[in-house]
TILUMVO-823809 format. One record per residue: x, y, z of N, C-alpha, C, O in turn; residue number from 1. Coordinates in Angstrom, 3 decimals, decimal comma. Example, Ala and Ser with C-alpha at 12.3 -4.5 7.8 and 13.67 -1.06 7.14 Angstrom:
! residues 2
<dotor <13,190 -5,690 7,800> <12,300 -4,500 7,800> <13,200 -3,300 7,800> <14,236 -3,319 8,465> 1>,
<dotor <12,850 -2,250 7,080> <13,670 -1,060 7,140> <12,900 0,030 7,870> <13,409 1,138 8,039> 2>,
***
This chain:
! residues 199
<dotor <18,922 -15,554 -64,608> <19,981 -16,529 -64,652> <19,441 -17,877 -65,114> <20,065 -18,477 -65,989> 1>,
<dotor <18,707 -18,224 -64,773> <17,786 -19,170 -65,214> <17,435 -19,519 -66,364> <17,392 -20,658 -66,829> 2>,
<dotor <17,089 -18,203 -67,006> <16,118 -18,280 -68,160> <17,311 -18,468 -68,928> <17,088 -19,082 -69,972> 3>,
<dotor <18,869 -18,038 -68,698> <19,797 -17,753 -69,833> <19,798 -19,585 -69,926> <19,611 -20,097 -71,030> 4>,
<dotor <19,995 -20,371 -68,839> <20,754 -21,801 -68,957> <19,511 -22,153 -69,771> <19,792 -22,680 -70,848> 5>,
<dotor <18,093 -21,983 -69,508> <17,004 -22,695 -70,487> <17,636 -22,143 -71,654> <18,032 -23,071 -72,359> 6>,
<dotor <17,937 -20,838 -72,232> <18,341 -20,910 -73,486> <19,096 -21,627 -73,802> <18,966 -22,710 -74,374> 7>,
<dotor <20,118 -21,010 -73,406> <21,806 -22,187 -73,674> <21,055 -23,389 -73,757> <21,211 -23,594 -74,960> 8>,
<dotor <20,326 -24,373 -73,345> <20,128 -25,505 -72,701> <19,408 -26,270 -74,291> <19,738 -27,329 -74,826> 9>,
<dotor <18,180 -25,108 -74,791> <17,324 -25,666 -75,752> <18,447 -24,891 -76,827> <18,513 -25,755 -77,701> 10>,
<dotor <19,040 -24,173 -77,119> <19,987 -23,336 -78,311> <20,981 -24,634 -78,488> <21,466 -25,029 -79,548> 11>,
<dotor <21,120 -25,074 -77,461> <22,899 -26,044 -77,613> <21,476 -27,610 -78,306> <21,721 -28,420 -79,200> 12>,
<dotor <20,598 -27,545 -77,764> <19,551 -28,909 -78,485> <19,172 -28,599 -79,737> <18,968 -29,527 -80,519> 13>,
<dotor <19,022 -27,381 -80,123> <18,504 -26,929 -81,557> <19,605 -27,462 -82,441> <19,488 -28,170 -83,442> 14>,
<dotor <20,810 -26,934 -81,817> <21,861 -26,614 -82,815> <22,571 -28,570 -82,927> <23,222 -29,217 -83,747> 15>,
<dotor <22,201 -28,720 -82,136> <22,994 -30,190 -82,245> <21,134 -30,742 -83,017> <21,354 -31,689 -83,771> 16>,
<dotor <20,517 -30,608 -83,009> <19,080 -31,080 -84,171> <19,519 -30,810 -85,494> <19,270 -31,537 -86,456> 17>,
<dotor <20,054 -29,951 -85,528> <20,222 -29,349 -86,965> <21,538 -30,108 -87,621> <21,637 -30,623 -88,735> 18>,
<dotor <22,558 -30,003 -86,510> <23,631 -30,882 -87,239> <23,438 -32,024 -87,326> <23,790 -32,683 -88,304> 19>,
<dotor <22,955 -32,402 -86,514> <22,853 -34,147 -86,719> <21,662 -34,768 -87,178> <21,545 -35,989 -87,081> 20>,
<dotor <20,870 -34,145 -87,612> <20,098 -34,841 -88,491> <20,731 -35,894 -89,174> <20,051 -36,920 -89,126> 21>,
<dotor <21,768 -36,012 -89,782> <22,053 -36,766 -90,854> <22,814 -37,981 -89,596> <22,973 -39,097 -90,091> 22>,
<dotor <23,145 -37,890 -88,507> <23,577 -38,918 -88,174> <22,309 -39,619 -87,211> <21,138 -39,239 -87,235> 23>,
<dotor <22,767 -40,551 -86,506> <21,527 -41,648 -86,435> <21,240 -41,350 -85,340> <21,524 -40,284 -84,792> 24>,
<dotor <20,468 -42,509 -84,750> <19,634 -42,133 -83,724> <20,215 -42,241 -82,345> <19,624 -42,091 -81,276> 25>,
<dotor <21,651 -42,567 -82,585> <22,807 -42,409 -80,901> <23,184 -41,200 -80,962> <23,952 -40,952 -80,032> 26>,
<dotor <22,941 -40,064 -81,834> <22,518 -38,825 -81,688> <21,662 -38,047 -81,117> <21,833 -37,103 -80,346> 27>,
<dotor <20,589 -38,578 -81,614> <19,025 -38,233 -81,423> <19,020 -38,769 -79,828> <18,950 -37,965 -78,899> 28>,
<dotor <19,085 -39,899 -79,666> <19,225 -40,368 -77,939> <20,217 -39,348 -77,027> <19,788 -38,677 -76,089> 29>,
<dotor <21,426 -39,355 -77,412> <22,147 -38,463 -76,810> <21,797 -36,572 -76,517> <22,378 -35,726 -75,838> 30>,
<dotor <20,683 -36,532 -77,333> <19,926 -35,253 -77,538> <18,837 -35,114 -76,912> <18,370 -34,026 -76,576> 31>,
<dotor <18,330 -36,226 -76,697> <16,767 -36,528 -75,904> <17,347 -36,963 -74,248> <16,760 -36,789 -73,180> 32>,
<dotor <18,729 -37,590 -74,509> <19,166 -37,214 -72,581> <19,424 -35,940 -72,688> <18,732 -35,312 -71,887> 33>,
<dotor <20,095 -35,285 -73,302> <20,765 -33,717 -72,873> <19,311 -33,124 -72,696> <19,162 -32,382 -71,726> 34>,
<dotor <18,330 -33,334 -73,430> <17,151 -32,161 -73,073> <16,656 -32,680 -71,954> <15,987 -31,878 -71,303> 35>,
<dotor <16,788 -34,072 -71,373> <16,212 -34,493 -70,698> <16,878 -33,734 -68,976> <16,289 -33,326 -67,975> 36>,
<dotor <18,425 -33,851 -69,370> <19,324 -33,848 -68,523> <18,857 -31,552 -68,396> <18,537 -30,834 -67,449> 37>,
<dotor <19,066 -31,312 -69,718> <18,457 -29,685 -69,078> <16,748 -29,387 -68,566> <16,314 -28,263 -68,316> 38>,
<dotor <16,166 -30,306 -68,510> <14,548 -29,938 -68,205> <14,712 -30,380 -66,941> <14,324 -29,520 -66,150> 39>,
<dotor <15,166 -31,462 -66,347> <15,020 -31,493 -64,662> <16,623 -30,439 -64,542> <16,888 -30,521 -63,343> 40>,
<dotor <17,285 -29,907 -64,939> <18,186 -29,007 -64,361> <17,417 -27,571 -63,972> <17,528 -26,818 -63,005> 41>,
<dotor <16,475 -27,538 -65,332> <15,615 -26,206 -65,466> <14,576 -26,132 -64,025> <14,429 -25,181 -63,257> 42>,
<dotor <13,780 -27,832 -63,974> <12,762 -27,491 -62,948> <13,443 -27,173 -61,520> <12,986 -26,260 -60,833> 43>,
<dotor <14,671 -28,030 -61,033> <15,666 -27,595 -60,114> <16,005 -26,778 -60,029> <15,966 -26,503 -58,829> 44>,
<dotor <16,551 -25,728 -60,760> <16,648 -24,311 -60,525> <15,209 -23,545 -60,284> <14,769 -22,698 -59,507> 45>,
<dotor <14,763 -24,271 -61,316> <13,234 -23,165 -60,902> <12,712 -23,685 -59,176> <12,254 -22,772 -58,489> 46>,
<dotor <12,781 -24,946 -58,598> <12,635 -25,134 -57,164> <13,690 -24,300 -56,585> <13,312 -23,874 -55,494> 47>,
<dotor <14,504 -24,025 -56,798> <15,745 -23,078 -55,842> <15,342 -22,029 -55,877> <15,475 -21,360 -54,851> 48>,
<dotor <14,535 -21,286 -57,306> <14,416 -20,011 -57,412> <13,112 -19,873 -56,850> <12,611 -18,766 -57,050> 49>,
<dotor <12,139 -21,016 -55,938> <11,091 -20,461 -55,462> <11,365 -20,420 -53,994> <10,835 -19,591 -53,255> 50>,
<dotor <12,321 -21,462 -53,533> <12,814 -21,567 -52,605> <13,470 -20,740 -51,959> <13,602 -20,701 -50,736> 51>,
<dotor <14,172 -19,631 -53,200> <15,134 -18,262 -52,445> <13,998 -17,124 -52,461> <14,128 -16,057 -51,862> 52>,
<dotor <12,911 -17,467 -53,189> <11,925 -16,341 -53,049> <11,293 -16,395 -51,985> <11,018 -15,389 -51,330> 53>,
<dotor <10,956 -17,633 -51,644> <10,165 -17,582 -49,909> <11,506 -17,587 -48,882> <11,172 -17,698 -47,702> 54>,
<dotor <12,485 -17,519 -49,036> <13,687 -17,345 -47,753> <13,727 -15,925 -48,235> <13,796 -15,139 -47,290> 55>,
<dotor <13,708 -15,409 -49,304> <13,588 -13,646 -49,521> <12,490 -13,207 -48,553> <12,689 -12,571 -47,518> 56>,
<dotor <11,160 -13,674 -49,069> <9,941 -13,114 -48,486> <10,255 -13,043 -47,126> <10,147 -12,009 -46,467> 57>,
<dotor <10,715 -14,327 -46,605> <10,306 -14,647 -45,237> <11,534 -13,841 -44,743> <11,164 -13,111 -43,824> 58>,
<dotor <13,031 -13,676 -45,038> <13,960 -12,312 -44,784> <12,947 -10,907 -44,955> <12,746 -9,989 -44,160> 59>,
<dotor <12,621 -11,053 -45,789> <11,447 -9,359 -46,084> <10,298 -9,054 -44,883> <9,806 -7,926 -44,863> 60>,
<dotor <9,903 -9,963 -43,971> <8,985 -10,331 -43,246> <9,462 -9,800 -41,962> <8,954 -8,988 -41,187> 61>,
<dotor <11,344 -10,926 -41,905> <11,529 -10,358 -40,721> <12,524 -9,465 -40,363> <12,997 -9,223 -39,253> 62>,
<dotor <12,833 -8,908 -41,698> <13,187 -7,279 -41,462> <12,278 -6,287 -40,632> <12,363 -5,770 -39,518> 63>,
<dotor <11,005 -6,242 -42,091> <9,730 -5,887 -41,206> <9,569 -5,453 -39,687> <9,471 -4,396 -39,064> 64>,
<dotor <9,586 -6,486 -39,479> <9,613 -7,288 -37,943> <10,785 -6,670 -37,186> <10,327 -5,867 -36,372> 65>,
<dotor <11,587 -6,704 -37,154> <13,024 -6,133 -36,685> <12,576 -4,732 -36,832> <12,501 -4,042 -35,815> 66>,
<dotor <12,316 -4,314 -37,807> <12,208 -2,665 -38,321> <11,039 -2,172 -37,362> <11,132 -1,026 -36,922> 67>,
<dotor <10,214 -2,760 -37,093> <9,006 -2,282 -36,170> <9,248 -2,743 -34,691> <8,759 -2,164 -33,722> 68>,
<dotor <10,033 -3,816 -34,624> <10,654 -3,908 -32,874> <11,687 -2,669 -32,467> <11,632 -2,156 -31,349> 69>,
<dotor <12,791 -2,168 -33,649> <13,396 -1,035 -33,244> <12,742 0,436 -32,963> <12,944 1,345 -32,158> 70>,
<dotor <11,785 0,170 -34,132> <10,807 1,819 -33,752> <10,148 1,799 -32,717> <9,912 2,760 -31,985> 71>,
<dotor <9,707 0,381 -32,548> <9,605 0,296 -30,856> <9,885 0,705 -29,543> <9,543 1,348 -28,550> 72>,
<dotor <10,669 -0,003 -30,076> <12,280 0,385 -28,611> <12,504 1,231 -28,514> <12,671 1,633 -27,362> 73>,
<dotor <12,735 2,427 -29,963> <12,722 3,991 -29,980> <11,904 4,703 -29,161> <11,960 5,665 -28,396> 74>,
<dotor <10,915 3,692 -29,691> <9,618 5,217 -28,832> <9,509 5,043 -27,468> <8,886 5,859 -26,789> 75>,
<dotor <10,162 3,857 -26,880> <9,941 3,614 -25,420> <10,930 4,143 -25,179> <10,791 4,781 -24,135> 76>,
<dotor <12,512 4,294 -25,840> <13,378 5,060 -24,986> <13,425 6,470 -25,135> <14,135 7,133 -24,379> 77>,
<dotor <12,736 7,009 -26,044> <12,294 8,419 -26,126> <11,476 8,375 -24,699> <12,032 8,834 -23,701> 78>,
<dotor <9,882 7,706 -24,590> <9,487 7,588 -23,757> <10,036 7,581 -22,426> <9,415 8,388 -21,734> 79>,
<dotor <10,938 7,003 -21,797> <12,065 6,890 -21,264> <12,536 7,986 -20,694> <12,623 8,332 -19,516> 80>,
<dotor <12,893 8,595 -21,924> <13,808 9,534 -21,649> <12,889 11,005 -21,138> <13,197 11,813 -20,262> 81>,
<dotor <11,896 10,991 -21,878> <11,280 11,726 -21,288> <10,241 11,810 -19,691> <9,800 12,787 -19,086> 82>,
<dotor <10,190 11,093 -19,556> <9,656 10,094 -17,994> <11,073 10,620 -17,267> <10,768 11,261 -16,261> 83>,
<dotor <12,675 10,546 -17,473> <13,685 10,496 -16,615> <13,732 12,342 -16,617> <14,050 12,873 -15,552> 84>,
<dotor <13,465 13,087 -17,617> <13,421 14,359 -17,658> <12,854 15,131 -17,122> <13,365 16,163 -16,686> 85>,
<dotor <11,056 14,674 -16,970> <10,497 15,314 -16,167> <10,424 14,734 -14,685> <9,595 15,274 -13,953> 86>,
<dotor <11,386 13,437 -14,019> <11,367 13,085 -13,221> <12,464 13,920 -12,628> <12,357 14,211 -11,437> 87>,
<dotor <13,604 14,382 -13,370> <14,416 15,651 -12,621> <13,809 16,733 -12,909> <14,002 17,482 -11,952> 88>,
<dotor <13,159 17,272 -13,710> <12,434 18,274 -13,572> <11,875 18,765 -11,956> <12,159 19,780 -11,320> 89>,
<dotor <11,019 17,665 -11,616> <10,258 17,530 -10,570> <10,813 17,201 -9,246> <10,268 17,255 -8,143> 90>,
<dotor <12,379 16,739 -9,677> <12,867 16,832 -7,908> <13,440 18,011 -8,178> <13,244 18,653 -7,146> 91>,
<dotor <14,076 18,753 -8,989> <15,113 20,175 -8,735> <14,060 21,148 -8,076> <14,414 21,766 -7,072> 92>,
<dotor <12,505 21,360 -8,691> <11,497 21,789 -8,365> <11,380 21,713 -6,657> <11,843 22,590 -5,927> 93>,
<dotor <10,836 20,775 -6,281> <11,017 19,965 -5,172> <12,195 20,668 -4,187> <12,093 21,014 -3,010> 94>,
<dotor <13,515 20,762 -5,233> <14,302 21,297 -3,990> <14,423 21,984 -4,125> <15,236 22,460 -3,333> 95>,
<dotor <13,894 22,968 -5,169> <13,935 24,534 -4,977> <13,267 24,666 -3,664> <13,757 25,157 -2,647> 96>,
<dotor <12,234 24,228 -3,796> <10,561 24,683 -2,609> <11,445 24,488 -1,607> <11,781 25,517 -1,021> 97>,
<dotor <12,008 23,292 -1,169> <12,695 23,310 -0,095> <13,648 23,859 0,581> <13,959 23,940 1,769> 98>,
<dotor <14,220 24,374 -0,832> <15,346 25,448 -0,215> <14,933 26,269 0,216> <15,098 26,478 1,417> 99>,
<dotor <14,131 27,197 -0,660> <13,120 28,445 -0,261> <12,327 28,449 1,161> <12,099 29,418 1,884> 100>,
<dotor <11,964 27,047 1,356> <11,166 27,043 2,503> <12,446 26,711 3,793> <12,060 27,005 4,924> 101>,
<dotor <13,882 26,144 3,702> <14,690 26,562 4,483> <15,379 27,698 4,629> <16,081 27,837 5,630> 102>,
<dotor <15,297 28,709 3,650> <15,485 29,820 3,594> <14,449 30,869 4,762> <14,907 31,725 5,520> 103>,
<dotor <13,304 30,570 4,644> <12,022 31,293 5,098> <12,400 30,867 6,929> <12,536 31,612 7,900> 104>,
<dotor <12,480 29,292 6,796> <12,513 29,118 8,215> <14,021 29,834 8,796> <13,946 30,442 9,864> 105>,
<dotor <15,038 29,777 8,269> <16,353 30,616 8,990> <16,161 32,124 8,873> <16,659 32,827 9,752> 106>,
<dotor <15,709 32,501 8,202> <15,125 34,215 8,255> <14,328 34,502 9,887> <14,765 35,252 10,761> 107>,
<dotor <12,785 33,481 9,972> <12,070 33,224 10,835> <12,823 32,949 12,000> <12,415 33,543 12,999> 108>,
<dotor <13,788 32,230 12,152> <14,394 31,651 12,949> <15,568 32,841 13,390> <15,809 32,785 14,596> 109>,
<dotor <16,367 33,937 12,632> <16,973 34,749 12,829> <16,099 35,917 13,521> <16,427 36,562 14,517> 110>,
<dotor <14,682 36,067 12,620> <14,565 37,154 13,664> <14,172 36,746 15,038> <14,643 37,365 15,992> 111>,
<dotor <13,177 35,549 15,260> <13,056 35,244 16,702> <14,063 35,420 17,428> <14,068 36,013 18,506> 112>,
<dotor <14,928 34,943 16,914> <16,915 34,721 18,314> <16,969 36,754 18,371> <17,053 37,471 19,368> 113>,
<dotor <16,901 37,061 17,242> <17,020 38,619 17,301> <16,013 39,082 18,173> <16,680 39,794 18,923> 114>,
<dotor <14,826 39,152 18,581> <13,381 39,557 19,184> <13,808 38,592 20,392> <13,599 39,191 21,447> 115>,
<dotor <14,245 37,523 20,577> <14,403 37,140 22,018> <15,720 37,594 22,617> <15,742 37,365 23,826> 116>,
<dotor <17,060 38,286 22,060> <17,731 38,904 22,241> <17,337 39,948 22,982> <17,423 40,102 24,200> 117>,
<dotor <16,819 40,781 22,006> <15,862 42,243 22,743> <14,945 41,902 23,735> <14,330 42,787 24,329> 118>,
<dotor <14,823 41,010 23,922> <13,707 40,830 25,132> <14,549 40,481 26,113> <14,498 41,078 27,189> 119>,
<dotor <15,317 39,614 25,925> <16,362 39,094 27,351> <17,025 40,615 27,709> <16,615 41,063 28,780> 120>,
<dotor <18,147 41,621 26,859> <18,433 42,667 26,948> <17,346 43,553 27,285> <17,884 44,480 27,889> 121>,
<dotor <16,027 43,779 27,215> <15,343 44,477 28,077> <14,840 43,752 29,641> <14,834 44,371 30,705> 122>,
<dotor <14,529 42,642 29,504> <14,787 42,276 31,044> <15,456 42,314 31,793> <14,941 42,303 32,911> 123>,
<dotor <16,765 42,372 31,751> <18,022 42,627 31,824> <18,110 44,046 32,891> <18,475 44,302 34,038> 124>,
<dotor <17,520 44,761 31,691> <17,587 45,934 32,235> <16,293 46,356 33,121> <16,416 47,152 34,051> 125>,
<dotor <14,964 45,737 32,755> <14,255 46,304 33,434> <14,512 45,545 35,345> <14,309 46,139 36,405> 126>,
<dotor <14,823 44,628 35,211> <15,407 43,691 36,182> <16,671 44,797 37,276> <16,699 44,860 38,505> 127>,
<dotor <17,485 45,458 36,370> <18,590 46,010 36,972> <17,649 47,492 37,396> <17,830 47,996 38,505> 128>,
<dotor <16,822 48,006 36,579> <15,957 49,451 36,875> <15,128 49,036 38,390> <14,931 49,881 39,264> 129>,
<dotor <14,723 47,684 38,504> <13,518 47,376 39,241> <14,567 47,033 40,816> <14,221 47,486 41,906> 130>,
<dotor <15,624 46,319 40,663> <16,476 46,725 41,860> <16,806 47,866 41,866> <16,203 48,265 42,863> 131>,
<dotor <17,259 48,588 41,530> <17,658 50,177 41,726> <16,696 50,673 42,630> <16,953 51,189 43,718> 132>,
<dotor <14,907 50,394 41,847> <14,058 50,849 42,915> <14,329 50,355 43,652> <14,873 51,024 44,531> 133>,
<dotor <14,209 49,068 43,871> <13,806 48,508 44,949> <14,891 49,053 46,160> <14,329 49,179 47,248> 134>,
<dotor <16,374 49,403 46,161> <17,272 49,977 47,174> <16,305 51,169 47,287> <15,607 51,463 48,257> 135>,
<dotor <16,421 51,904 45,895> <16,234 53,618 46,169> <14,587 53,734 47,361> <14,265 54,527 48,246> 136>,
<dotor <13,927 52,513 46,767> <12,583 52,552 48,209> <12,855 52,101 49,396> <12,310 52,550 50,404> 137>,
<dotor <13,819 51,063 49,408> <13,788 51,015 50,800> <14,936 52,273 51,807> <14,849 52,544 53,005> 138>,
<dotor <16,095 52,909 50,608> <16,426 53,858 51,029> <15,228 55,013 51,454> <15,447 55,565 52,533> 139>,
<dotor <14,414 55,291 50,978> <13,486 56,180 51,225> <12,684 55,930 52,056> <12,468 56,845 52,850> 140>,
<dotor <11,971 54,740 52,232> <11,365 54,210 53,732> <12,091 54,166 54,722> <11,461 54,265 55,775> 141>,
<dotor <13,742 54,001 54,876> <14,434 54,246 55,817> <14,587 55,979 56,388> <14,664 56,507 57,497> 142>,
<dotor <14,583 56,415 55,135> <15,026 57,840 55,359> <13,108 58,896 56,366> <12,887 59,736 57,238> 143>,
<dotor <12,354 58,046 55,430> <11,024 58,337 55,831> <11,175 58,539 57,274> <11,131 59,533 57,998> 144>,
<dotor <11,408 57,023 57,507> <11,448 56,571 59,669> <11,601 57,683 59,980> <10,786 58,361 60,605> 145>,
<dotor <13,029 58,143 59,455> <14,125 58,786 60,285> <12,793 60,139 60,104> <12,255 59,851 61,173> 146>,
<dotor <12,107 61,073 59,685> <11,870 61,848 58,953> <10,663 61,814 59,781> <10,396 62,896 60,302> 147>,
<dotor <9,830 60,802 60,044> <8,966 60,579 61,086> <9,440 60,926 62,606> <8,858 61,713 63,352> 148>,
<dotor <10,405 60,312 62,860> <10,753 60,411 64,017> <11,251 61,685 64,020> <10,656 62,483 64,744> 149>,
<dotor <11,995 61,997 63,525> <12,387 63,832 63,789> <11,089 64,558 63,888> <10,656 65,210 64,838> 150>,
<dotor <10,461 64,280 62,535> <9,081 65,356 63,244> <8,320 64,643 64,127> <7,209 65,165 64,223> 151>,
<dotor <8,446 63,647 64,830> <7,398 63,514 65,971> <8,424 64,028 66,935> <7,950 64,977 67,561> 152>,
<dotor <9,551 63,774 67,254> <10,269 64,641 68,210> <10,076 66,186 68,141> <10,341 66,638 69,255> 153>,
<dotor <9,695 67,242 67,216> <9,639 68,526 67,059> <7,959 68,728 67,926> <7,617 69,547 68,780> 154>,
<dotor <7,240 67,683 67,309> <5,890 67,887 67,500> <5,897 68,080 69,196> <5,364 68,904 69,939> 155>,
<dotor <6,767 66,910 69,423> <6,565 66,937 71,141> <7,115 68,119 71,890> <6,726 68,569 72,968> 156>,
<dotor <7,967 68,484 71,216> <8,466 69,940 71,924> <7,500 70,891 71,915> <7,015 71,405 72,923> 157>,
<dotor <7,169 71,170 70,619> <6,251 72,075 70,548> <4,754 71,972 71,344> <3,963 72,859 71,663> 158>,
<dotor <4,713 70,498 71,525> <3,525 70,631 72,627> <4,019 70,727 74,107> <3,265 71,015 75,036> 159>,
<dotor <5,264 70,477 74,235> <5,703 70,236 76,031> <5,824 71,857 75,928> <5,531 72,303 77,038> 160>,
<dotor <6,142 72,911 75,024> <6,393 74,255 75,364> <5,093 74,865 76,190> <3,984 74,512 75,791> 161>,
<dotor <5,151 75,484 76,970> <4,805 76,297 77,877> <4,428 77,835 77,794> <5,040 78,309 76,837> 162>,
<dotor <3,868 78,535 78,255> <3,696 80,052 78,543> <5,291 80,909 78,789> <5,993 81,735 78,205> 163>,
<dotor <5,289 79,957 80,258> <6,600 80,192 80,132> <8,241 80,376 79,618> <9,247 81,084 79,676> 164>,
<dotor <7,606 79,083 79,052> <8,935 78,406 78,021> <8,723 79,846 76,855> <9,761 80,192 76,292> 165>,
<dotor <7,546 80,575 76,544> <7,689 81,576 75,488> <8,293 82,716 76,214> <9,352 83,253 75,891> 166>,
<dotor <7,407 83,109 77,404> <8,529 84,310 77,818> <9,958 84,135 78,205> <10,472 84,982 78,936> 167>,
<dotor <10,481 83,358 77,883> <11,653 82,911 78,507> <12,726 82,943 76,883> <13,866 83,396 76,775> 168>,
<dotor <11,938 82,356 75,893> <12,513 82,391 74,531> <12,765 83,884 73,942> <13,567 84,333 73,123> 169>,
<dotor <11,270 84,700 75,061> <11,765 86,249 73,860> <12,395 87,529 75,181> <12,243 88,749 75,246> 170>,
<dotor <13,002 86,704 75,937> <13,876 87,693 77,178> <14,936 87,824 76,139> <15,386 87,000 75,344> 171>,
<dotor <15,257 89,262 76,389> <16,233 90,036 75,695> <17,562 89,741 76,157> <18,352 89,279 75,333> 172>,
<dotor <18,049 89,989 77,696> <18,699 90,190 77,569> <19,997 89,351 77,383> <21,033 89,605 76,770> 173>,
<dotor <19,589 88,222 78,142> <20,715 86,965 78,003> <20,635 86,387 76,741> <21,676 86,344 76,086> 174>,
<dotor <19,486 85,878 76,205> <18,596 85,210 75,353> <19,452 83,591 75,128> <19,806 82,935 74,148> 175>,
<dotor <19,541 83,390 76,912> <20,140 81,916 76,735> <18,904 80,618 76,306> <19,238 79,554 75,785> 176>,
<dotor <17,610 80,945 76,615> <16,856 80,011 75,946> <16,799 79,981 74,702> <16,580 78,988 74,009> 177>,
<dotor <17,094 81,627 74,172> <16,734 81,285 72,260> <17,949 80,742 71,733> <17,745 80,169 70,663> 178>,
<dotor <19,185 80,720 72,123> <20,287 79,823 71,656> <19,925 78,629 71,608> <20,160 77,949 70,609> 179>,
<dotor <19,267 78,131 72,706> <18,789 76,752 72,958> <18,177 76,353 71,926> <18,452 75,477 71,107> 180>,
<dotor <17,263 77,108 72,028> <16,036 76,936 70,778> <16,373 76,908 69,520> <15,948 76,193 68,613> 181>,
<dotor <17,219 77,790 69,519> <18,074 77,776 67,613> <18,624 76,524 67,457> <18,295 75,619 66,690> 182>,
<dotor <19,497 76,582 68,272> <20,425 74,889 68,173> <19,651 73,897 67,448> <19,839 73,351 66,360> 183>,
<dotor <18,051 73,725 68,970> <17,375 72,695 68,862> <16,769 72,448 67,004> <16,831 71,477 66,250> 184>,
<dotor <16,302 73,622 66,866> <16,087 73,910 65,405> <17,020 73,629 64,669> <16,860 72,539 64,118> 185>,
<dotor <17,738 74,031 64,471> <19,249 73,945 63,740> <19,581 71,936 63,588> <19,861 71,306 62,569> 186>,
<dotor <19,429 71,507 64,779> <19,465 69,959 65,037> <18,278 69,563 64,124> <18,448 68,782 63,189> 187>,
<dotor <17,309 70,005 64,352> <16,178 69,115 63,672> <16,410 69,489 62,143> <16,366 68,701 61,198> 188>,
<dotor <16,598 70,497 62,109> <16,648 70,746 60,176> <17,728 70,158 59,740> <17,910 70,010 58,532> 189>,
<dotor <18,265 69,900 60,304> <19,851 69,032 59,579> <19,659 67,630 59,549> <20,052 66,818 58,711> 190>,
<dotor <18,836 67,418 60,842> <18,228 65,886 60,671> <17,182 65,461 59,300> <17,057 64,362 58,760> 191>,
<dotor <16,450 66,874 58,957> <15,450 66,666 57,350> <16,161 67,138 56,667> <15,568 67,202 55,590> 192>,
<dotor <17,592 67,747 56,512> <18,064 67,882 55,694> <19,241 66,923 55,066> <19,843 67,168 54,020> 193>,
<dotor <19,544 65,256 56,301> <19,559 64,621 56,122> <18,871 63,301 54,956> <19,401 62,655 54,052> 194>,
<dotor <17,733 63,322 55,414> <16,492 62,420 55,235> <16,480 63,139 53,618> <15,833 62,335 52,947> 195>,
<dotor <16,702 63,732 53,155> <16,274 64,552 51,783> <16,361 63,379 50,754> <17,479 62,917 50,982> 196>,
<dotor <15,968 62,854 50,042> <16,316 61,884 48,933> <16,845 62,491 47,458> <16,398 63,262 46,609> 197>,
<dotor <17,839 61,837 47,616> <18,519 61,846 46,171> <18,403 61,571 44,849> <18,472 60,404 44,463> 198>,
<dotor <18,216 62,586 44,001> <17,561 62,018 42,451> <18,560 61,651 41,590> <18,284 61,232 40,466> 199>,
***
């Protein structure tokens, strides 16, 4: 753009040289301002045109600049983003384990209540088996007494019996002592057939 007005500038001075040669020198003056008037127009543009080249450069600079603060920022929010990714990565992880490991403890925890179930239900019972004995023995130490005492009562007969007391048991003809004697027998076996314990 420049270079065209220097043309125009010295083309429009040529061409007015050429015509006016023949007229005088308020020509020639008027020709020596116009070149004068296009050579500081020329160096003025040429200061603008160095002037838009360093506001270019220095725009070119801080594009640059801008262009390498955004790739910046990119790589930190990539960065970012990947830091926030493996930071859920690492809690879902986290609560897997934890689930798993509340899983493990309610399993653990089910069978104990189950195994202390069975244990209370066998105490239970061994508790209800162990009274049972405990009546069915003292029924049997009661029944024992009784069982003692009948045979120490037999024992004593059999020692208070006599010589006599035998010939008297095997007389024929009344045989009022062996009635006696049966009875007495008859009494005592019903008394151990009392005492008998029950299974």
């Amino acid at each position: 753009m420049t270079m065209r007005i220097i043309t125009l500038s010295v083309a429009s001075v040529m061409l007015c040289l050429q015509t006016g040669a023949a007229r005088a020198e308020t020509e020639a003056d008027k020709l020596r301002e116009a070149l004068r008037a296009a050579t500081l127009q020329t160096r003025q543009l040429e200061d603008q045109r160095a002037q838009l080249q360093a506001k270019l450069a220095t725009a070119e600079r801080e594009k640059a600049a801008a262009k390498a603060q955004i790739e910046a920022a990119k790589a930190e929010v990539r960065q970012v983003e990947k830091q926030h990714r493996e930071a859920v990565e690492e809690f879902n992880r986290r609560l897997a384990e934890r689930d798993e490991t509340l899983e493990k403890w309610k399993s653990a925890y089910e069978e104990a209540a189950n195994v202390a179930r069975d244990r209370d239900a066998a105490r239970a019972k061994f508790e209800t088996e162990a009274n049972a004995y405990k009546a069915s023995t003292q029924g049997c130490v009661a029944k024992n007494t009784q069982l003692i005492k009948a045979g120490q009562e037999l024992l004593g007969r059999y020692q208070s019996v006599t010589i006599g007391d035998t010939i008297v048991a095997r007389e024929p003809v009344l045989g009022l002592r062996r009635v006696e004697i049966q009875n007495s027998l008859q009494d005592t076996n019903d008394k151990f057939l009392d005492q008998k314990a029950a299974q």
